[in-house]
C-alpha positions in Angstrom: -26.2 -36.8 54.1 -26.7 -32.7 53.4 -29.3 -30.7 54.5 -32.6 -30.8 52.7 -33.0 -27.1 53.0 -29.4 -26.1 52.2 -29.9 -28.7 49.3 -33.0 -26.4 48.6 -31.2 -23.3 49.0 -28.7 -24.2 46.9 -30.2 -25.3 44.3 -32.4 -21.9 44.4 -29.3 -19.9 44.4 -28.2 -21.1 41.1 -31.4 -21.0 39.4 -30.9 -17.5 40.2 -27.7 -17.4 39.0 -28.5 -19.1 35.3 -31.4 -17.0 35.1 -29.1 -13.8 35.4 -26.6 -14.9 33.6 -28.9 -15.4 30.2 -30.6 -12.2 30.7 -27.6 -10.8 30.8 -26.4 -13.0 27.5 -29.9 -11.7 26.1 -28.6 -8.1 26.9 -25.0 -8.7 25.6 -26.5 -10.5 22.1 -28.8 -7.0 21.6 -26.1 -5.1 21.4 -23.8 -7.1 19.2 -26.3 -6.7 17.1 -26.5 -2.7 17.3 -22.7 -3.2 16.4 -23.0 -5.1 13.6 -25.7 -3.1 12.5 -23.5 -0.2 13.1 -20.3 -1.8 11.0 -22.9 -2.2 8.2 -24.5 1.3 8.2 -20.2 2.8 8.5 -19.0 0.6 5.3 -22.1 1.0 3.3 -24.1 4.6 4.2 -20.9 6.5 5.4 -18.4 5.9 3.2 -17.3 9.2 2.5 -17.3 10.8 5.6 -14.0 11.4 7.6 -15.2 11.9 11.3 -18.3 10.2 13.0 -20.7 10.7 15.9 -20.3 7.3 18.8 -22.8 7.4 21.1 -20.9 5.9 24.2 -23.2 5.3 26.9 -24.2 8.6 27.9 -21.4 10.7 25.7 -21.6 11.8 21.9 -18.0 11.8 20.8 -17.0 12.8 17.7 -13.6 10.4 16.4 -11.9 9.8 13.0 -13.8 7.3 10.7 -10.8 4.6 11.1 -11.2 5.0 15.1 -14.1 4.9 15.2 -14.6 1.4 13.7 -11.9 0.0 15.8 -14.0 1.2 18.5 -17.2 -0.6 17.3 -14.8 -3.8 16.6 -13.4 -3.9 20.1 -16.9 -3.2 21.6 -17.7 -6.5 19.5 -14.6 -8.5 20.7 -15.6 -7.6 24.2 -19.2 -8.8 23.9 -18.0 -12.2 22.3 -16.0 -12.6 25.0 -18.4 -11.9 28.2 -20.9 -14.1 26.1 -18.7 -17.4 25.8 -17.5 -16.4 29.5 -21.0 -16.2 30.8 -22.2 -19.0 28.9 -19.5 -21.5 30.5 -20.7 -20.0 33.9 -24.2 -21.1 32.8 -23.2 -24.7 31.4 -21.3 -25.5 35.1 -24.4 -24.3 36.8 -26.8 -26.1 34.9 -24.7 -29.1 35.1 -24.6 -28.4 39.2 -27.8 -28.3 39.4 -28.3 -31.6 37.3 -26.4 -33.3 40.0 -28.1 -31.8 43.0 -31.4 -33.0 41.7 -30.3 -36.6 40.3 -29.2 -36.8 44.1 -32.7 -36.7 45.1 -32.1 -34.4 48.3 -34.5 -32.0 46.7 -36.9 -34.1 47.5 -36.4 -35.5 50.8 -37.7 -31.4 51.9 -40.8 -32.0 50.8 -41.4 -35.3 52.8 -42.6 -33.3 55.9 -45.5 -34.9 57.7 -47.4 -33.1 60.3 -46.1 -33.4 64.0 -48.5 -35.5 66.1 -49.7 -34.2 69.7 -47.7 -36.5 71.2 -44.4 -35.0 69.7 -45.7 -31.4 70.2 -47.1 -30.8 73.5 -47.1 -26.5 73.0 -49.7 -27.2 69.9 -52.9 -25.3 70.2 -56.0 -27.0 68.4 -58.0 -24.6 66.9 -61.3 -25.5 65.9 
C-alpha cells in the first residue's frame, strides 16, 4: 500500500509536468505558425528578391533567398518534431495519472480525522 502523500505528490508533480508541457506545445504551435506565415509572405510577396533579412532570435542575418527558406523549413521540421515528442510525454502522463487516481490512494489523504486527547497528550485546548 503507497503512501497517501507521495500518492499526492506524485500525482501533483505530473500535473505540473502536463501543464508545462502544453504551454510549451502552445508556444511551439505560435511559431509554426509565424513560419508558415513566413513561407507564404517568401513565395508570394518576395519573389523577386535574391537575399533576405531572418530574424533569428536576437540576430538579423541577411542569407540567400534559397537558404533562407531551408532555414524556415528546418525551423518547421523541428517544431513538428518537439510537438509530437512533447505530446507523447503528455499522453503517458495523463494516462499515469489516470491510473494513480482510479487507484483511489488520492483519496485515502484526505480521510484525516482529528486526533483525540487521548492519543495526543501535548495538545493545548484553546478556548
Amino acid at each position: 500500500m503507497a503512501n497517501p502523500l507521495n500518492t499526492l505528490t506524485i500525482e501533483e508533480m505530473l500535473g505540473e509536468e502536463i501543464m508545462m508541457n502544453q504551454q510549451l506545445i502552445e508556444e511551439y504551435k505560435r511559431r509554426q505558425m509565424m513560419n508558415s506565415s513566413t513561407l507564404d509572405h517568401m513565395k508570394n510577396k518576395l519573389k523577386g528578391e535574391n537575399k533576405l533579412w531572418l530574424n533569428l532570435d536576437t540576430n538579423f542575418i541577411k542569407l540567400p533567398r534559397d537558404k533562407a527558406q531551408e532555414a524556415v523549413e528546418q525551423n518547421q521540421n523541428h517544431l513538428d518534431e518537439e510537438i509530437n515528442r512533447l505530446l507523447g510525454i503528455v499522453r503517458k502522463n495523463k494516462a499515469e495519472m489516470e491510473e494513480i487516481q482510479k487507484s483511489g490512494e488520492t483519496s485515502k489523504g484526505f480521510l484525516l480525522r482529528e486526533l483525540k486527547e487521548a492519543e495526543d497528550p501535548d495538545r493545548e485546548v484553546v478556548l
